[in-house]
N, C-alpha and C positions, 0 to 999 in steps of 0.2 A: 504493500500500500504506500510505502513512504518513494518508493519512486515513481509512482503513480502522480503523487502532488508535487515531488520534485521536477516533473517533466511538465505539470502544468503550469507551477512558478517561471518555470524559462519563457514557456511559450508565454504565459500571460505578459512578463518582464518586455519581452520582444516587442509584444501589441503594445504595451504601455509607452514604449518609446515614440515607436512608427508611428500609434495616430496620435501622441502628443506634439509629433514633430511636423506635420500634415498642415493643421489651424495654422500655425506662427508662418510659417513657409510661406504657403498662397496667400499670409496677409504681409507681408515682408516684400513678396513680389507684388502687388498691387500697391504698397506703400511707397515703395521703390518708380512703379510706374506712373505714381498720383505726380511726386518729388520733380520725377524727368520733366515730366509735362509743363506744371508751375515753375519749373527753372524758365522754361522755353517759353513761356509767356509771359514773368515776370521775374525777366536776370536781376532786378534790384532787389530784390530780396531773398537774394541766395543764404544770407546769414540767419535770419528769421525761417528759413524752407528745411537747411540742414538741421538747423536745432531739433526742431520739433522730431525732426525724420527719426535722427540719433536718440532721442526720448523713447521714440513708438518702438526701436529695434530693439531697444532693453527692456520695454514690456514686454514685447512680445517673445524674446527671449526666453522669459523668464516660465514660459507656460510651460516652454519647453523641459525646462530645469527641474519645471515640478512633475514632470511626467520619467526623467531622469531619478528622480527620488525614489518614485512612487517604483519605479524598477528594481531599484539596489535596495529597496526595501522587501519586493518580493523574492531578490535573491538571496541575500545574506540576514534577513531580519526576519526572515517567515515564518509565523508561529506554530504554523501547524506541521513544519518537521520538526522530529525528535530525537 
Protein backbone atom coordinates (compact mmCIF):
# COMPACT_ATOMS: atom_id res chain seq x y z
CA UNK A 1 0.00 0.00 0.00
CA UNK A 2 2.64 2.55 0.85
CA UNK A 3 3.90 2.48 -2.70
CA UNK A 4 0.66 2.72 -3.96
CA UNK A 5 0.53 6.47 -2.22
CA UNK A 6 4.11 6.85 -2.83
CA UNK A 7 3.55 6.62 -6.68
CA UNK A 8 0.40 8.85 -6.24
CA UNK A 9 2.41 11.62 -4.25
CA UNK A 10 4.92 11.88 -7.43
CA UNK A 11 2.31 11.94 -9.91
CA UNK A 12 0.12 14.36 -7.88
CA UNK A 13 3.66 16.43 -7.15
CA UNK A 14 4.14 16.51 -11.17
CA UNK A 15 0.32 17.92 -11.78
CA UNK A 16 0.85 20.28 -8.94
CA UNK A 17 3.74 21.98 -10.72
CA UNK A 18 2.47 21.61 -14.41
CA UNK A 19 -0.85 23.37 -13.93
CA UNK A 20 0.53 25.61 -11.35
CA UNK A 21 2.82 26.68 -13.96
CA UNK A 22 0.08 26.98 -16.87
CA UNK A 23 -2.01 30.28 -15.02
CA UNK A 24 1.28 32.52 -14.56
CA UNK A 25 2.68 31.48 -18.02
CA UNK A 26 -0.23 32.53 -20.45
CA UNK A 27 -0.60 35.40 -18.18
CA UNK A 28 3.02 36.45 -18.36
CA UNK A 29 2.77 36.18 -22.00
CA UNK A 30 -0.35 38.33 -22.58
CA UNK A 31 1.35 40.69 -19.88
CA UNK A 32 4.36 40.66 -21.97
CA UNK A 33 2.11 41.22 -25.16
CA UNK A 34 -0.20 44.14 -23.36
CA UNK A 35 3.77 45.85 -22.35
CA UNK A 36 4.83 45.46 -26.28
CA UNK A 37 1.82 47.04 -27.55
CA UNK A 38 1.76 50.22 -24.99
CA UNK A 39 5.40 50.68 -25.56
CA UNK A 40 4.56 51.02 -29.23
CA UNK A 41 1.86 53.60 -28.63
CA UNK A 42 3.01 55.38 -25.92
CA UNK A 43 7.30 55.39 -25.88
CA UNK A 44 6.91 58.19 -23.11
CA UNK A 45 6.04 56.02 -20.68
CA UNK A 46 8.40 53.34 -20.99
CA UNK A 47 9.25 53.91 -17.07
CA UNK A 48 5.68 53.82 -15.61
CA UNK A 49 4.87 50.58 -18.45
CA UNK A 50 8.20 48.57 -17.13
CA UNK A 51 7.30 49.07 -13.45
CA UNK A 52 4.18 47.89 -13.30
CA UNK A 53 5.19 44.94 -15.85
CA UNK A 54 8.02 43.96 -13.20
CA UNK A 55 5.27 44.06 -10.32
CA UNK A 56 2.68 41.72 -12.29
CA UNK A 57 5.94 39.19 -13.12
CA UNK A 58 6.51 38.76 -9.40
CA UNK A 59 2.83 38.01 -8.77
CA UNK A 60 2.52 36.07 -10.99
CA UNK A 61 5.57 34.29 -10.10
CA UNK A 62 4.76 33.72 -7.19
CA UNK A 63 1.55 31.34 -7.93
CA UNK A 64 3.86 29.57 -9.24
CA UNK A 65 6.13 29.13 -6.16
CA UNK A 66 3.07 28.12 -4.28
CA UNK A 67 2.27 25.36 -6.43
CA UNK A 68 6.28 24.46 -6.18
CA UNK A 69 5.47 24.18 -2.24
CA UNK A 70 2.44 22.43 -2.57
CA UNK A 71 4.83 19.74 -4.54
CA UNK A 72 7.86 19.35 -2.12
CA UNK A 73 5.29 19.03 0.25
CA UNK A 74 3.79 16.12 -1.34
CA UNK A 75 7.05 14.68 -1.65
CA UNK A 76 9.03 14.91 1.33
CA UNK A 77 6.33 16.20 3.82
CA UNK A 78 3.42 13.53 3.03
CA UNK A 79 1.65 12.24 5.93
CA UNK A 80 0.39 9.40 4.84
CA UNK A 81 3.76 7.47 4.32
CA UNK A 82 5.04 5.79 7.09
Amino acid sequence: MDSIIAAASVLAAGLAVGLASIGPGIGQGNAAASAVEGLSRQPEAENQIRSVLLLSFAFMESLTIYGLVVALALLFANPFLT
